[in-house]
C-alpha positions as CSV (number, residue, x, y, z in Angstrom):
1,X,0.0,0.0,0.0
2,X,2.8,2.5,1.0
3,X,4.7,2.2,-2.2
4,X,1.2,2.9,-4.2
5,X,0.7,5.9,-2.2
6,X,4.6,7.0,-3.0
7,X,4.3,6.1,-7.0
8,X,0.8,8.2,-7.0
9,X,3.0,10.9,-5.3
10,X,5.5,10.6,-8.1
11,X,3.2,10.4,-11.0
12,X,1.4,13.4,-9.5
13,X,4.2,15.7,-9.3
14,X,5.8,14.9,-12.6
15,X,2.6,16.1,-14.2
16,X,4.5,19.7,-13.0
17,X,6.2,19.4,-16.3
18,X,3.2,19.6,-18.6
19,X,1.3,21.8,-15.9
20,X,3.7,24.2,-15.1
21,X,4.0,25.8,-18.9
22,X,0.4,25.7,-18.8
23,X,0.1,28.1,-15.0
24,X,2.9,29.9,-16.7
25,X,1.5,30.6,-19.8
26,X,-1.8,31.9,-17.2
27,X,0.0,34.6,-16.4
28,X,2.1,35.7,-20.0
29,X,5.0,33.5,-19.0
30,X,7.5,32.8,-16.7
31,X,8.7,35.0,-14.5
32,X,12.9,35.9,-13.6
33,X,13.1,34.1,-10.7
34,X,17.1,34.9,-10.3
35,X,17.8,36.2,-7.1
36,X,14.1,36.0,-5.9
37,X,12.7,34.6,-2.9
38,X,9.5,33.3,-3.2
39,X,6.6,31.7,-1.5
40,X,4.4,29.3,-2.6
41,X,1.2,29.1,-0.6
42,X,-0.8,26.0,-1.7
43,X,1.9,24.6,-3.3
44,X,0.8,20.8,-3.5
45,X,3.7,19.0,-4.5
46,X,5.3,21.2,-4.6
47,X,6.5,21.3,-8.6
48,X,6.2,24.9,-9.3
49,X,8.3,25.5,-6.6
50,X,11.0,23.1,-8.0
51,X,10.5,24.9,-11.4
52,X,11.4,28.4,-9.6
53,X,14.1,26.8,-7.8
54,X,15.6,25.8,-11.2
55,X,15.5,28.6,-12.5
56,X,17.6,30.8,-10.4
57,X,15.2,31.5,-7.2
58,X,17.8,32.2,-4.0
59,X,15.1,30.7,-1.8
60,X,12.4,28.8,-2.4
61,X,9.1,27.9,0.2
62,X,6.0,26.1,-0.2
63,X,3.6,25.5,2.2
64,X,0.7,23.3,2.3
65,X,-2.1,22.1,4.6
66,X,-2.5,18.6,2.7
67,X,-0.2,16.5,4.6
């Protein structure tokens, strides 16, 4: 059951790659993140926050209430 739970996890947050362009694209694009700090509130996963990270953010937080 665990490892379910962990590949449904996974599989969730590598949808971020398709997703991601799509949010972006929401809001005319991606933003310069170099040298930003940013906070993600809601952030699920947590995979836009990996994309910001990438991408030159100094400091990256996400915070969730689903555990």
């Amino acid at each position: 059951m665990t490892e379910h739970i962990r590949q449904a996890h996974i599989t969730y947050f590598l949808r971020g790659e398709k997703e991601n362009e799509k949010f972006w694209s929401r809001l005319g694009g991606r933003p310069d993140f170099h040298k930003k700090i940013l906070l993600d509130i809601g952030c699920g996963h947590g995979s836009l926050c990996v994309d910001a990270a990438i991408r030159g953010a100094e400091r990256v937080v996400g915070i969730d209430t689903d555990p």
